[in-house]
C-alpha positions in Angstrom: 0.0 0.0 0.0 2.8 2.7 0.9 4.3 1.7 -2.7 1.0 2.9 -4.0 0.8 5.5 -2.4 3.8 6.8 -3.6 3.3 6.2 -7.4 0.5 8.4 -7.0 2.2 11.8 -7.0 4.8 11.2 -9.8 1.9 9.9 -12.1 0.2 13.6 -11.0 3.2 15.6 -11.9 3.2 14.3 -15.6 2.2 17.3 -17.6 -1.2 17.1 -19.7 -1.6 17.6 -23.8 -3.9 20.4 -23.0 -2.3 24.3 -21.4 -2.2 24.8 -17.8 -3.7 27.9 -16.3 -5.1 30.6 -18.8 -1.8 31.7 -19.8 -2.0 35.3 -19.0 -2.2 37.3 -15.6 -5.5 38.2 -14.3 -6.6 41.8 -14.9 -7.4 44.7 -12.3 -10.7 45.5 -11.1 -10.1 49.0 -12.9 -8.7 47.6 -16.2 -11.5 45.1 -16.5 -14.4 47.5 -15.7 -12.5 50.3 -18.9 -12.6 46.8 -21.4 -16.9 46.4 -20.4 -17.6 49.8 -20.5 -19.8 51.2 -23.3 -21.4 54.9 -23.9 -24.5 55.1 -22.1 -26.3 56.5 -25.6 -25.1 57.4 -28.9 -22.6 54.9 -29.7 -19.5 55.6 -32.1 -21.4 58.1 -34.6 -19.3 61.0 -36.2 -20.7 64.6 -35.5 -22.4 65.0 -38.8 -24.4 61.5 -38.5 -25.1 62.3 -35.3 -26.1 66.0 -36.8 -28.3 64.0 -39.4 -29.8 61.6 -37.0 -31.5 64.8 -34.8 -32.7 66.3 -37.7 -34.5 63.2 -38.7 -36.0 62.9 -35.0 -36.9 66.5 -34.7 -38.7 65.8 -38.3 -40.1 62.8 -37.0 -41.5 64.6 -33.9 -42.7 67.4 -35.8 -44.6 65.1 -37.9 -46.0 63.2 -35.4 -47.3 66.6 -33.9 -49.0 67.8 -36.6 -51.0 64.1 -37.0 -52.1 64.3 -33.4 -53.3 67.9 -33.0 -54.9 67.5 -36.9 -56.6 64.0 -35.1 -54.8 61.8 -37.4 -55.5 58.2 -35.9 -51.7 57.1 -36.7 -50.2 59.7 -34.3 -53.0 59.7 -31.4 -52.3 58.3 -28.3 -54.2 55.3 -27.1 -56.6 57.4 -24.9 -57.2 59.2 -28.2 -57.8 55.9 -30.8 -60.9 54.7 -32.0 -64.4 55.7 -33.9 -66.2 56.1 -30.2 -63.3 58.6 -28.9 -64.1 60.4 -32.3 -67.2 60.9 -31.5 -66.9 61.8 -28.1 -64.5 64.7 -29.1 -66.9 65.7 -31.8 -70.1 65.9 -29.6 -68.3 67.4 -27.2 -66.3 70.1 -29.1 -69.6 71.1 -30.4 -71.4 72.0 -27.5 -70.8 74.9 -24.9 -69.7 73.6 -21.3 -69.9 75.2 -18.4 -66.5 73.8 -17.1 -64.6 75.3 -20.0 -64.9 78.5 -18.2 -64.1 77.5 -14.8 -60.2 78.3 -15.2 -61.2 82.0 -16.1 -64.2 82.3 -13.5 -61.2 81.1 -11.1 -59.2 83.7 -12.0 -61.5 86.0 -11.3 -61.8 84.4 -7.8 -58.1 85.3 -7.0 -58.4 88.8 -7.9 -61.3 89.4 -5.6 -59.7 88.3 -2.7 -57.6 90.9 -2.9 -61.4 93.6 -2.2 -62.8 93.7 1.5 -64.1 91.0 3.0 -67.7 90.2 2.4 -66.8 90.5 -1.6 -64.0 87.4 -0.7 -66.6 85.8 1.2 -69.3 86.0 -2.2 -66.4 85.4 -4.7 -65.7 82.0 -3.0 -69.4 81.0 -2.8 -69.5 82.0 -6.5 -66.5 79.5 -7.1 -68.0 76.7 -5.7 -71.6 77.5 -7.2 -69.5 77.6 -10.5 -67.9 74.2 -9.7 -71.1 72.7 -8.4 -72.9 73.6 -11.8 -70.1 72.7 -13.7 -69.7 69.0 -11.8 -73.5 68.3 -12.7 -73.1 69.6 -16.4 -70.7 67.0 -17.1 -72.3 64.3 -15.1 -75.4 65.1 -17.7 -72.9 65.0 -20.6 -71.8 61.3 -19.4 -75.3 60.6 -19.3 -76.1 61.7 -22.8 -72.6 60.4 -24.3 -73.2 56.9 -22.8 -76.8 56.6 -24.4 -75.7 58.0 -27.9 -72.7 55.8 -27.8 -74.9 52.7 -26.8 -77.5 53.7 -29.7 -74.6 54.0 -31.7 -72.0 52.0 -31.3 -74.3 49.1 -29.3 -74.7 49.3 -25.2 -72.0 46.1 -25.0 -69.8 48.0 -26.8 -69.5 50.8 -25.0 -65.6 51.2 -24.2 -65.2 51.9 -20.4 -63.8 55.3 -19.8 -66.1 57.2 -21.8 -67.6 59.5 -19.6 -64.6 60.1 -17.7 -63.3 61.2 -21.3 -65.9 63.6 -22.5 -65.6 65.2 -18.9 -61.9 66.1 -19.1 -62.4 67.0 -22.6 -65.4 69.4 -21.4 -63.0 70.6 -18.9 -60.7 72.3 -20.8 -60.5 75.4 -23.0 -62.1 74.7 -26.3 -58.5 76.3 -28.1 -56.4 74.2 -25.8 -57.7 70.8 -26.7 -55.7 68.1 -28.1 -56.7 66.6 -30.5 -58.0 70.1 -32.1 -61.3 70.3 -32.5 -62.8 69.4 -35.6 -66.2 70.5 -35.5 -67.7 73.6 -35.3 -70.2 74.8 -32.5 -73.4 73.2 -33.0 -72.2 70.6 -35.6 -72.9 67.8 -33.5 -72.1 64.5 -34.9 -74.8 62.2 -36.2 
């Protein structure tokens, strides 16, 4: 057994046909982090491709600017897509709300609270009047929306959202809108 034992190591120590090792010292932290690293954007693009490649964006964006605000259904957003969204912005571009307003009336507010007292006190009930009326007028535009859509479009196919929609459209200033309007006052859709 010791004889054994003691062929072991010399059969060990033979050398191998393949390489020992990987045949080169290992590299620093520092040197190995400077071989991964990569720009974080751009990559290795000369200054007048990169010139070129803005332009083309900026074009692109400009484009895409256009589509949305002229209501083109390639550019809108998906809040924005579809024949029932169309009609929502239609019906409710052609009617006057109350809550289009509510940003000047506001306004308004804030400069009376700088008059005595009891006009602060009025202007602020006025405000919330104003916001009261305005609340209900778009509750009765979901209501009206969501029966002209079901008539329309069928009551299963109502997309959900709808109302909530037609409310933040009624919300802002008619000249503000995006999508622009594309109806006149009064043209309601059929």
């Amino acid at each position: 057994m010791a004889k054994d034992r003691a062929a072991e190591p010399a059969e060990q120590d033979e050398p191998s046909n393949g390489p020992v090792g990987k045949g080169r010292p290992t590299p620093s932290r520092k040197e190995a982090q400077a071989a991964k690293a990569q720009p974080l954007v751009g990559g290795n693009l000369d200054r007048s491709a990169k010139k070129a490649q803005r332009v083309k964006m900026a074009e692109t964006r400009e484009r895409a600017r256009v589509g949305m605000m002229q209501g083109d259904e390639r550019y809108l957003t998906a809040r924005d897509k579809g024949p029932q969204r169309r009609y929502i912005r239609d019906y409710v571009d052609a009617r006057f709300s109350v809550g289009e307003f509510l940003i000047p009336v506001m306004l308004v507010v804030l400069l009376m609270t700088f008059l005595p007292a009891q006009w602060q006190i009025a202007s602020m009930l006025a405000i919330w009047l104003y916001l009261g009326i305005s609340i209900i007028d778009a509750i009765f535009l979901g209501l009206r929306l969501r029966k002209k859509l079901s008539d329309k479009f069928g009551a299963d196919k109502v997309q959900s959202g709808s109302r909530w929609y037609a409310a933040m459209r009624a919300f802002q200033f008619r000249m503000l809108r995006v999508p622009k309007p594309q109806v006149k006052r009064l043209q309601f859709p059929e």
